[in-house]
C-alpha positions as a Markdown table, in Angstrom:
| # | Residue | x | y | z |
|---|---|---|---|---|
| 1 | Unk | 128.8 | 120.0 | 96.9 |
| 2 | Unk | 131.0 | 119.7 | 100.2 |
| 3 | Unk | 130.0 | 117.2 | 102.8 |
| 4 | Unk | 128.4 | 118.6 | 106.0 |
| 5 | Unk | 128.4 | 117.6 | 109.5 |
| 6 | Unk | 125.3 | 118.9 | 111.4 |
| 7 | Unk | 125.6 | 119.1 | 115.2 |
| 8 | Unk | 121.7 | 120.1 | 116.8 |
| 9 | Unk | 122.6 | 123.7 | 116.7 |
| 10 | Unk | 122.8 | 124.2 | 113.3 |
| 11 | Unk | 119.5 | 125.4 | 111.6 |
| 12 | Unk | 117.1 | 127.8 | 110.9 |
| 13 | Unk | 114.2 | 128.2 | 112.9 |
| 14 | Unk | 110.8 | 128.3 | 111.9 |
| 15 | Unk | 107.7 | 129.0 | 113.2 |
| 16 | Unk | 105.0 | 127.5 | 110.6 |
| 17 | Unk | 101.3 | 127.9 | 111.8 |
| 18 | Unk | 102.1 | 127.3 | 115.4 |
| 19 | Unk | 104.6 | 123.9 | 114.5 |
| 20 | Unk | 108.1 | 124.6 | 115.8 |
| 21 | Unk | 110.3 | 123.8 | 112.6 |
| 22 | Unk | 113.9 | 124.0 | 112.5 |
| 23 | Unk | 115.8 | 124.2 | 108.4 |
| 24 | Unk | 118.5 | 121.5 | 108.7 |
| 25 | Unk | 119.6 | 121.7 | 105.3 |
| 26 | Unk | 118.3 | 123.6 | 102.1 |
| 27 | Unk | 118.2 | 123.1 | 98.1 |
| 28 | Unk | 121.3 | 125.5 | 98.3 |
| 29 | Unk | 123.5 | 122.9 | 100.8 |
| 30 | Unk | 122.6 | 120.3 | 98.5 |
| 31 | Unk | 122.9 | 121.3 | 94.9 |
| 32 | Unk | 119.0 | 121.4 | 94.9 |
| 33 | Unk | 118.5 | 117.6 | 95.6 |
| 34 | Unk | 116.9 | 118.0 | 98.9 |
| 35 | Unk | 116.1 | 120.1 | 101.8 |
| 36 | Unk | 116.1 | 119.0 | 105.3 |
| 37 | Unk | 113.5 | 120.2 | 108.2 |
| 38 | Unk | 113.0 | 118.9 | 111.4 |
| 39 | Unk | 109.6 | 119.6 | 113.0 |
| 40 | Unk | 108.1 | 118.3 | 116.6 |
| 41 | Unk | 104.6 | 118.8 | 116.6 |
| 42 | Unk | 102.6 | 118.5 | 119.8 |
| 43 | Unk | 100.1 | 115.7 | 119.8 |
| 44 | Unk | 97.0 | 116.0 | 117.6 |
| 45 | Unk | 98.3 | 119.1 | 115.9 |
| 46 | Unk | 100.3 | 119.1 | 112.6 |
| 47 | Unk | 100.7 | 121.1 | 109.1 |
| 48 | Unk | 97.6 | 121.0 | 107.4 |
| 49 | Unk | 97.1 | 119.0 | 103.7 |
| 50 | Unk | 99.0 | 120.7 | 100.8 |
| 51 | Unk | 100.9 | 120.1 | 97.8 |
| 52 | Unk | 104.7 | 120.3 | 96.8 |
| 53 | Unk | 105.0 | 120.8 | 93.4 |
| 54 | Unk | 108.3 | 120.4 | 92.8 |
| 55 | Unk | 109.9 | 117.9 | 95.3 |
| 56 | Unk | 108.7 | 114.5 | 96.9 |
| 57 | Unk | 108.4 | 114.4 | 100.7 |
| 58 | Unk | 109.3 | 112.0 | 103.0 |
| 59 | Unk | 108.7 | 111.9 | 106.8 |
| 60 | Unk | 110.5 | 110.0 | 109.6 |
| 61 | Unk | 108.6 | 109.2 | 113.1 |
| 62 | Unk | 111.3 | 109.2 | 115.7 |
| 63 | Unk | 108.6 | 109.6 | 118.5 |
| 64 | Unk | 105.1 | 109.5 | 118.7 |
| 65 | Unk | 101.8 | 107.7 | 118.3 |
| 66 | Unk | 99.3 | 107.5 | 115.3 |
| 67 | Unk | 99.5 | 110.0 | 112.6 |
| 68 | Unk | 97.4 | 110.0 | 109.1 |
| 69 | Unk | 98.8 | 109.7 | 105.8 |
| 70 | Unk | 97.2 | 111.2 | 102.7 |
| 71 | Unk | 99.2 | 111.3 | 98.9 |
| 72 | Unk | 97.2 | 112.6 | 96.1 |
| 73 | Unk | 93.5 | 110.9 | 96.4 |
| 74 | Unk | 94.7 | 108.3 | 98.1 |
| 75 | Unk | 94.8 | 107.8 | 102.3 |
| 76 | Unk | 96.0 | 105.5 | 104.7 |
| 77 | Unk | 95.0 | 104.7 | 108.1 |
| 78 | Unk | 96.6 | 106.0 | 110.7 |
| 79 | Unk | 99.8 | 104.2 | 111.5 |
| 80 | Unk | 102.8 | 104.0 | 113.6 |
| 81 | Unk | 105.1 | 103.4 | 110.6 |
| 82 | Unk | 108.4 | 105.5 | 110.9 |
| 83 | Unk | 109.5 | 106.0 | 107.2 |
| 84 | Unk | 106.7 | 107.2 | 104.4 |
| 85 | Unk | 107.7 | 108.6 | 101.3 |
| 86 | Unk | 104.6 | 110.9 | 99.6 |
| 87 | Unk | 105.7 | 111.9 | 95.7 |
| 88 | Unk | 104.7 | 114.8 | 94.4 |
């Protein structure tokens, strides 16, 4: 795996139910360790609960408010934490 430098044009944009998305880096840039998106969701509006079967997720809060956090059966009150990690 080569080292890559990502300037804010690089990506693939998506459009995921109305959520601008934009592929930083994939399984393929990383020898299947991680992929990258980058998503800015309007206030009050975000992807809607679902599973990864094969991958953890983690999610990083540069801007914003309150968000919810659900993992499995478990939830979490809304927060203003920037880092949560969700297993799969």
């Amino acid at each position: 795996m080569e080292p890559k430098i990502l300037t804010l044009d690089v990506g693939r944009p998506l459009n995921v139910l109305g959520n601008p998305m934009t592929v930083r880096l994939t399984a393929a840039d990383t020898d299947g360790r991680l992929t990258l998106v980058e998503q800015l969701n309007k206030p009050g509006v975000g992807i809607p609960i679902h599973v990864h079967e094969r991958g953890h997720e983690v999610f990083h809060v540069l801007e914003g408010q309150r968000w919810n956090f659900r993992s499995g059966l478990n939830r979490w009150p809304p927060s203003q934490a920037p880092l949560s990690s969700c297993p799969r």
